[in-house]
C-alpha positions in Angstrom: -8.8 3.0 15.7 -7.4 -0.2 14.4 -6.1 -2.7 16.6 -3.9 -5.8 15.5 -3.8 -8.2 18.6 -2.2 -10.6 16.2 -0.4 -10.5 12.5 -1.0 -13.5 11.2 -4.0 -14.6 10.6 -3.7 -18.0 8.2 -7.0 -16.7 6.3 -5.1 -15.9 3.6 -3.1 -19.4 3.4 -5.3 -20.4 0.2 -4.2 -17.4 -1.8 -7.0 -15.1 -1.2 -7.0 -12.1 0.9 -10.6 -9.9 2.8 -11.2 -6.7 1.6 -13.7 -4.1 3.7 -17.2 -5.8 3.0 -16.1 -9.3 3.8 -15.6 -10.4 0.3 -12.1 -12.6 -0.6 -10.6 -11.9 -3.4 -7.3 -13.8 -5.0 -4.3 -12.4 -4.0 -3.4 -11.7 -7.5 -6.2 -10.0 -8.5 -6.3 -6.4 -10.1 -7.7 -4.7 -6.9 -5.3 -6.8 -4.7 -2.3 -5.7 -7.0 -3.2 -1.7 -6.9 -3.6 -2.0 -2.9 -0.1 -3.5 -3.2 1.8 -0.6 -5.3 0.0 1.9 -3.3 1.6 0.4 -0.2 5.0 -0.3 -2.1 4.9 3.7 -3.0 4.2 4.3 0.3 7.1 2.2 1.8 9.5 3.8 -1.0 8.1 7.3 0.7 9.4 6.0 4.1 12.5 5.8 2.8 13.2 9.0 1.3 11.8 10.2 4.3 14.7 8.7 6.2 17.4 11.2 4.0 14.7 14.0 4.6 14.6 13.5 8.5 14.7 17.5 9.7 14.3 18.9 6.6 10.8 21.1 5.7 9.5 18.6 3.4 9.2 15.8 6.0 6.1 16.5 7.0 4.4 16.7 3.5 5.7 13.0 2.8 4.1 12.5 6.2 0.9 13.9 4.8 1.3 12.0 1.8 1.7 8.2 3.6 -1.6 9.0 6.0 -3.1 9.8 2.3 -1.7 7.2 1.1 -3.1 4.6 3.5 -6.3 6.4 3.2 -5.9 5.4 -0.6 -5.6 1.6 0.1 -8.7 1.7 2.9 -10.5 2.6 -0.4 -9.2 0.7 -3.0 -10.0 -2.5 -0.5 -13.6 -1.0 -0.5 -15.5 -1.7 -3.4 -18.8 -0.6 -4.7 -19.6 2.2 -6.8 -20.7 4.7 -3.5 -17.1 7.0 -3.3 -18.5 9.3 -0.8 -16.7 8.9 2.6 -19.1 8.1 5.5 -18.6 6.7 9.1 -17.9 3.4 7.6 -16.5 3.9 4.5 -12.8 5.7 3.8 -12.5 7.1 0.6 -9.8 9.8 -1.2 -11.9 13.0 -1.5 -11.3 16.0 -3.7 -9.9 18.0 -0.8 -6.3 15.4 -0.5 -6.2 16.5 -4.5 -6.2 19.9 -4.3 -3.8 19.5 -1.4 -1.3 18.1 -3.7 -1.9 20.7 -6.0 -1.2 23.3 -3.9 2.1 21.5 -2.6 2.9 21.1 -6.4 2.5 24.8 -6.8 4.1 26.2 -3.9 7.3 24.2 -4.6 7.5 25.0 -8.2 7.4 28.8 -7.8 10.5 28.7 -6.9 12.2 26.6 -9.2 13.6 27.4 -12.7 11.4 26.3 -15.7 12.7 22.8 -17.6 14.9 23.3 -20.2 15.9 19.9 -20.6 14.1 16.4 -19.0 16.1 15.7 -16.0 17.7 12.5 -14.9 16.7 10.7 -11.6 19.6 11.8 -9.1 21.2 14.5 -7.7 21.2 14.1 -4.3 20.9 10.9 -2.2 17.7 12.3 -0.6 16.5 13.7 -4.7 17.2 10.0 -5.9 15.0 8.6 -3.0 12.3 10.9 -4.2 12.8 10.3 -7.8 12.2 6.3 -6.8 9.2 7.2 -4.7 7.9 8.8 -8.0 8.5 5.8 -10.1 6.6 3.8 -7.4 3.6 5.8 -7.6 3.2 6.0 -11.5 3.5 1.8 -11.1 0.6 2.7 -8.6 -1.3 4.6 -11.1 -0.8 1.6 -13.8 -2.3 -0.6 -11.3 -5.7 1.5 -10.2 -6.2 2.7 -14.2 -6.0 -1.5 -14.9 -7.9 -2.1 -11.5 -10.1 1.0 -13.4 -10.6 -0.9 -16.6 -12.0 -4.0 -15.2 -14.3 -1.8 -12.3 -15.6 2.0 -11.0 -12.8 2.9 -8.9 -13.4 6.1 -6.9 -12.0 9.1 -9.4 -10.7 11.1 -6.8 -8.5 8.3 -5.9 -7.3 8.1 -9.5 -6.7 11.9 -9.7 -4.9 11.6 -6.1 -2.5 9.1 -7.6 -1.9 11.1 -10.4 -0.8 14.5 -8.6 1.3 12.2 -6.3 4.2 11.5 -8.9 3.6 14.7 -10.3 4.6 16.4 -6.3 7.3 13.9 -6.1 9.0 14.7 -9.5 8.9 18.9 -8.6 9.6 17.6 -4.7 12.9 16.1 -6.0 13.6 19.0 -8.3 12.9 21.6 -5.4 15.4 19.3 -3.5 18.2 19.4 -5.9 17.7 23.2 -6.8 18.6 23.7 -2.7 22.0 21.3 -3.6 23.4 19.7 -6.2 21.3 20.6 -9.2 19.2 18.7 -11.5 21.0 16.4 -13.5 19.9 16.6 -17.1 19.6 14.6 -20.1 21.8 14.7 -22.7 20.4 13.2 -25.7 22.3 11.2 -27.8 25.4 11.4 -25.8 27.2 8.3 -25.3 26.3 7.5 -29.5 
């Protein structure tokens, strides 16, 4: 269990920040900036969450922040050992084919694309929509985190489903409303 007795710290005064092992790191760094988007999709999450308060889909976005979370305890982890023990948290196949299953469950229902769809809808799609957005800058951040060192594939796979929920969350979301809204191209030429 974690326990914060105190939020700041002034360790990280110089510009560097602690990851798992005890190493420092700048705070710009590659690994620092993936850690951050994960938590920035994660915050966007919160927020749809608020215009899904009730609803059935609540708790999967629930799901998806403890994953989330879960996702930045490994990204601050490094090494090139992704198997989760006592000490070490890592994304394991299991929170991927969780998503996958989401994915599938919600898109049974829904009408196949015709058309690519425009973020919106409804206020509570929208949110969604943005949470998507957040987690594909997310995925940028671990495949360039992924360029420079290992990072734990499941964890790149995770991210990847993530936007991919989101998108068919916000269409499942809109088919109960409003409706997609689609693109027209060419339409305002």
């Amino acid at each position: 269990m974690v326990k914060l007795n105190r939020i700041y710290t002034r360790t990280g005064d110089a510009g560097t920040t602690g990851l798992v092992d005890g190493s420092r790191l700048p705070k710009h760094a590659a690994r620092m900036a993936a850690i951050g988007a994960v938590d920035e999709a994660n915050s966007v999450i919160g927020a749809a969450l608020c215009a899904l308060a009730g609803s059935s889909h609540a708790g999967a976005l629930i799901h998806i922040q403890n994953d989330l979370f879960d996702l930045g305890a490994d990204l601050a982890t490094p090494g090139e050992d992704f198997a989760p023990s006592p000490m070490t948290l890592r994304i394991v196949p299991a929170q991927v084919t969780w998503l996958e299953q989401a994915i599938d469950a919600l898109n049974a229902n829904l009408a196949p694309l015709t058309s690519f769809i425009l973020p919106g809808g409804s206020e509570a799609a929208a949110r969604v929509h943005v949470g998507r957005a957040a987690a594909r800058r997310a995925e940028r951040a671990m495949t360039a985190l992924a360029a420079e060192t290992q990072v734990n594939p499941a964890a790149l796979a995770y991210v990847n489903r993530l936007s991919d929920y989101l998108f068919v969350l916000a269409r499942a979301i809109n088919a109960a409303g409003s409706g997609d809204v689609l693109w027209v191209p060419g339409q305002n030429r």
